[in-house]
C-alpha positions as CSV (number, residue, x, y, z in Angstrom):
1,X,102.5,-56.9,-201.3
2,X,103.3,-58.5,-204.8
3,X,101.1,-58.0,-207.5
4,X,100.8,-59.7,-211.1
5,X,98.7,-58.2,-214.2
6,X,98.2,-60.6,-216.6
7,X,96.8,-59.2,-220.1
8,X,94.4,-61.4,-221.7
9,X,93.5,-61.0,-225.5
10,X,90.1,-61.7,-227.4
11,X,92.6,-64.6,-228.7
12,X,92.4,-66.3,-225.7
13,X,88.8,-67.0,-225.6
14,X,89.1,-70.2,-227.2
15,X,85.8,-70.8,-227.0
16,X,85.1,-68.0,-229.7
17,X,86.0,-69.2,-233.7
18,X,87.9,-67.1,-235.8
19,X,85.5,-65.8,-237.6
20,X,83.4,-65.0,-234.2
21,X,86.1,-63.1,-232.9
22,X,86.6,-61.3,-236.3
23,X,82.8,-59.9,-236.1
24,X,83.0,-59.0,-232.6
25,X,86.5,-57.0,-232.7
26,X,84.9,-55.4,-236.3
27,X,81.4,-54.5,-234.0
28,X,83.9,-52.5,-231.8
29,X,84.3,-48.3,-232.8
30,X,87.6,-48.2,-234.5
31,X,89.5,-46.5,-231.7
32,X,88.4,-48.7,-229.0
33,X,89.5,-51.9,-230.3
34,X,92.3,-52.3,-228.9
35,X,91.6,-51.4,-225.7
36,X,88.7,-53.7,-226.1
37,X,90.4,-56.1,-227.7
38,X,93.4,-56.3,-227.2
39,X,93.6,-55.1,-223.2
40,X,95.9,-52.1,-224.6
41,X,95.0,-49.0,-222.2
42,X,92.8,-46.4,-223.9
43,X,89.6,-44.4,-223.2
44,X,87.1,-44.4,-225.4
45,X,84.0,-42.2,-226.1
46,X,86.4,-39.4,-223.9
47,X,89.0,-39.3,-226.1
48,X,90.1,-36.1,-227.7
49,X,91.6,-38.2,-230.7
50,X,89.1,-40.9,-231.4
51,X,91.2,-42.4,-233.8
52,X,92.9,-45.9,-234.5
53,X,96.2,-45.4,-234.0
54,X,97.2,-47.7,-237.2
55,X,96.1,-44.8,-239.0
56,X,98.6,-42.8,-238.0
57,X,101.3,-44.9,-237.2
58,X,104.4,-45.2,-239.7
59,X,107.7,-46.9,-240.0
60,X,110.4,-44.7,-239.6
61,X,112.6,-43.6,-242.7
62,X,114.8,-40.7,-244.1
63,X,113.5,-37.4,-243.9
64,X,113.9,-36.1,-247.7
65,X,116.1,-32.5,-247.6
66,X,113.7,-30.8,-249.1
67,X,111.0,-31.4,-246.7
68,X,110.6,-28.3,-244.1
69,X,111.1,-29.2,-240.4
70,X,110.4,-27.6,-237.2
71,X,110.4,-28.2,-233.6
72,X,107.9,-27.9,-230.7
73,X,108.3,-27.8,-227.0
74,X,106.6,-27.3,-223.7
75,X,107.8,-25.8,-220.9
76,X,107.6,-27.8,-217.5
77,X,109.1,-28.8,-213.9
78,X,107.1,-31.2,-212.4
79,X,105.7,-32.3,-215.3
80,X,108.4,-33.1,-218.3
81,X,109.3,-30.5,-220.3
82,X,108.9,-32.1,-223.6
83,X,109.4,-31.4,-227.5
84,X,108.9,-33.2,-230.6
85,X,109.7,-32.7,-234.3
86,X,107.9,-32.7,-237.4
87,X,108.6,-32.8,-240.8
88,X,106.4,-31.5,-243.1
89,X,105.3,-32.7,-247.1
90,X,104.3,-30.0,-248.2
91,X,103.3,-31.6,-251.8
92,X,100.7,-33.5,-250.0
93,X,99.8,-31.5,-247.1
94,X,101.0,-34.1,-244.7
95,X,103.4,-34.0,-241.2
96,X,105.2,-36.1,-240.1
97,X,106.4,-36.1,-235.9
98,X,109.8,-37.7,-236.4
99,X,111.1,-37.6,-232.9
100,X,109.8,-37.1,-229.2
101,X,111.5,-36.6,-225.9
102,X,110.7,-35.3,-222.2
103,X,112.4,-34.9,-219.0
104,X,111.5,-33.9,-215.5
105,X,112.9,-31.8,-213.2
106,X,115.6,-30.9,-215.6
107,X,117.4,-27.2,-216.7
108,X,117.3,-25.4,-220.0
109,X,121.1,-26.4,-219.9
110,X,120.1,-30.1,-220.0
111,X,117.0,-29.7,-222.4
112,X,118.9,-28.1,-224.7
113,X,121.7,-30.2,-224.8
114,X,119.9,-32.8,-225.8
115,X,117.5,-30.8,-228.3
116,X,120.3,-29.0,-229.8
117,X,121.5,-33.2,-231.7
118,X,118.3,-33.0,-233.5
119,X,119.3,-30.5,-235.7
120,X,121.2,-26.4,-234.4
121,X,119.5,-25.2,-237.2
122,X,116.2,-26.0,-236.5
123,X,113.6,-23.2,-235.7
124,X,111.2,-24.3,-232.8
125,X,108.1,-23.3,-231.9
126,X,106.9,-22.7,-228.0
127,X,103.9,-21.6,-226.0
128,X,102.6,-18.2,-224.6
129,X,104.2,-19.8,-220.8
130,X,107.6,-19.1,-222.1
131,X,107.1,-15.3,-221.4
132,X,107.0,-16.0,-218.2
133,X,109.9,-14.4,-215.6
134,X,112.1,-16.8,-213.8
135,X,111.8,-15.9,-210.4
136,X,115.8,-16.2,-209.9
137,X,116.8,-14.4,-212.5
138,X,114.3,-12.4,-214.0
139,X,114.5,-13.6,-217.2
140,X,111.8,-15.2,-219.4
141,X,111.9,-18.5,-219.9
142,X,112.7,-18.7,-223.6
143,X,115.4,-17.0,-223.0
144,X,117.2,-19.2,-221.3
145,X,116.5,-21.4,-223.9
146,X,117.8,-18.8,-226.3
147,X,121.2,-18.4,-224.3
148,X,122.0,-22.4,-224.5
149,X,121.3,-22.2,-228.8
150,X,117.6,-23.0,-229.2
151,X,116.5,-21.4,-231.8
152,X,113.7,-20.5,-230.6
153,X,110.9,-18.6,-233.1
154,X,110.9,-14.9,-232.1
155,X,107.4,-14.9,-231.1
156,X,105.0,-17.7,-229.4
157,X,103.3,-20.4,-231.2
158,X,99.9,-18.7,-232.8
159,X,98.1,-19.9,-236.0
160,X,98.2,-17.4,-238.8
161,X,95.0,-15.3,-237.6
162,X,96.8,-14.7,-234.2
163,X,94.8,-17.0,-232.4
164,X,96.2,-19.4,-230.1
165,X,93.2,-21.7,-228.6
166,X,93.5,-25.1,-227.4
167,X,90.2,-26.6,-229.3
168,X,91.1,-25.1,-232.6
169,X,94.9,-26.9,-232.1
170,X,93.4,-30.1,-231.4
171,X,90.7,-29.6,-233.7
172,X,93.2,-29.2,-236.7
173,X,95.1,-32.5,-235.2
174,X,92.0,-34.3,-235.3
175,X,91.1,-33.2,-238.9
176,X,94.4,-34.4,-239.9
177,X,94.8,-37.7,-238.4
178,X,91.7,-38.5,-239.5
179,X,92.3,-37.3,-243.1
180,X,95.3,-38.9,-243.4
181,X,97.3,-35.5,-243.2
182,X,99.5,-36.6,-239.4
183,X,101.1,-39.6,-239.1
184,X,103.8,-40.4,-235.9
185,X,106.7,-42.7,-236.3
186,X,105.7,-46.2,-235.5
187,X,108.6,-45.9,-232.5
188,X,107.6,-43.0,-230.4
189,X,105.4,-45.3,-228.2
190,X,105.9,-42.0,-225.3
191,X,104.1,-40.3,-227.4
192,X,101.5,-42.5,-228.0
193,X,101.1,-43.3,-224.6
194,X,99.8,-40.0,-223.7
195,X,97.9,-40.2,-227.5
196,X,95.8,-43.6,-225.5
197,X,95.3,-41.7,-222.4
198,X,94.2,-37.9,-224.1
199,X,91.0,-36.8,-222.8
200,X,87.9,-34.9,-221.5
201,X,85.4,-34.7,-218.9
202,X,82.5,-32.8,-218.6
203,X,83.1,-32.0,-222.3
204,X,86.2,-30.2,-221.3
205,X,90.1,-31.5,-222.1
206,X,91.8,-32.7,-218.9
207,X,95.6,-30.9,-219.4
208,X,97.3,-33.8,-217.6
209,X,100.2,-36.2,-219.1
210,X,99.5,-34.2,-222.5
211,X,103.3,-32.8,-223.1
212,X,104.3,-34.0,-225.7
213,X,100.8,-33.5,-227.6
214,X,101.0,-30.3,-226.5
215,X,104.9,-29.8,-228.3
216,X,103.4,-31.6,-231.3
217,X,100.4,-28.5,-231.5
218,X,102.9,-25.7,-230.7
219,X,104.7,-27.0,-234.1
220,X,102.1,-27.6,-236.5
221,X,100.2,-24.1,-235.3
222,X,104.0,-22.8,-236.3
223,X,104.6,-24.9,-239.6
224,X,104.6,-22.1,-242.0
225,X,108.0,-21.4,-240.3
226,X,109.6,-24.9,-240.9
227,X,113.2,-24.7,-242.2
228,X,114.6,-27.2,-244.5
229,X,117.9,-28.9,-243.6
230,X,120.8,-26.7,-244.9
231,X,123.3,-28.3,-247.6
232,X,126.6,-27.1,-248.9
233,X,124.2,-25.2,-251.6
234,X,122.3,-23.9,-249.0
235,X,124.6,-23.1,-246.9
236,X,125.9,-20.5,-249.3
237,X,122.9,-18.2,-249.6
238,X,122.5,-15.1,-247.4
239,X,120.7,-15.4,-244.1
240,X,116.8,-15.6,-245.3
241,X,117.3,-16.6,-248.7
242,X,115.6,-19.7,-250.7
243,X,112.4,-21.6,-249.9
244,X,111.7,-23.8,-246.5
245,X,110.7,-20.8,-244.2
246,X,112.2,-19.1,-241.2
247,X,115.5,-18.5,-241.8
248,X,115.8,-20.3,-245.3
């Protein structure tokens, strides 16, 4: 059987004026107008991130060097493994997630291949999961990732207290994007597909299609180890030393 879905806008209610449709799109909560709108898919008063997605949303540009940077990723099979990098202003208090990827069914081999072109030096951030054994091998997870040059942090994403809870993460998320503090380049429409779609029942967040949020947390709950870019200055000074965290 063929099917068609034809999206139809609040412009194409012709019968509305301008300045009608104006009032009834500015009646709308910010975060559901363009679902309401606009037909763009989105749940509303379930969201975990009840937030326009303008106000977050940036045009890509040039990373300055002395910005830290880190990497997040989350372990999966059936679902993607995913990962996603931010870059951190540390001046302003503000990150920035610069890149996102994910991949099914896929090896560390693969991931890391691909991972590995965003930067060998940079340190990246993973979840408690990643101590888990392979049941071929043995071996925990992140090390596999380890073998094929991740460099993966030493221990698993926490925030500074030790804590590693999945309200607080999204709770600091929240507080950011709506503070002005998390911004996504305009590009990474992946990850704002699963932004659209994030969210609870029965009070309670449903972990589904969340991956590459969930790579996005593991980093900012491990930004105090970001790691600047090396340069040929850089690049001179003992393993540790100068500022930018983990690693130098």
């Amino acid at each position: 059987m063929t099917r068609h879905v034809t999206r139809m806008t609040i412009e194409d209610a012709g019968h509305y004026t301008p300045e009608q449709r104006a009032a009834i799109i500015a009646s709308y909560p910010s975060h559901e107008r363009k679902a309401r709108a606009m037909g763009i898919p989105a749940l509303g008063s379930g969201r975990v991130f009840p937030v326009d997605e303008d106000l977050i949303r940036v045009d890509a540009f040039d990373v300055p060097d002395a910005w830290p940077q880190i990497g997040g990723i989350d372990f999966g099979w059936d679902h993607p493994t995913a990962a996603c990098r931010l870059a951190w202003d540390r001046d302003s208090d503000v990150l920035y997630l610069t890149a996102s990827y994910g991949l099914r069914e896929a090896t560390p081999l693969i991931h890391a291949a691909t991972l590995k072109a965003w930067g060998e030096w940079l340190p990246w951030a993973w979840p408690h999961d990643g101590l888990q054994h392979d049941k071929g091998s043995g071996e925990a997870i992140a090390e596999h990732y380890r073998r094929q040059g991740l460099r993966l942090l030493p221990d698993r994403a926490t925030f500074e207290d030790g804590s590693s809870g999945l309200e607080a993460g999204v709770t600091e998320m929240l507080e950011r994007m709506q503070t002005g503090r998390f911004k996504v380049f305009a590009h990474l429409e992946d990850w704002f597909a699963e932004f659209r779609l994030y969210h609870r029942k029965d009070g309670l967040i449903v972990k589904q299609h969340d991956d590459r949020i969930s790579a996005a947390r593991y980093a900012m709950m491990m930004k105090r180890f970001a790691a600047r870019k090396p340069t040929a200055r850089r690049a001179r000074l003992p393993m540790g030393g100068g500022a930018g965290g983990w690693m130098g």
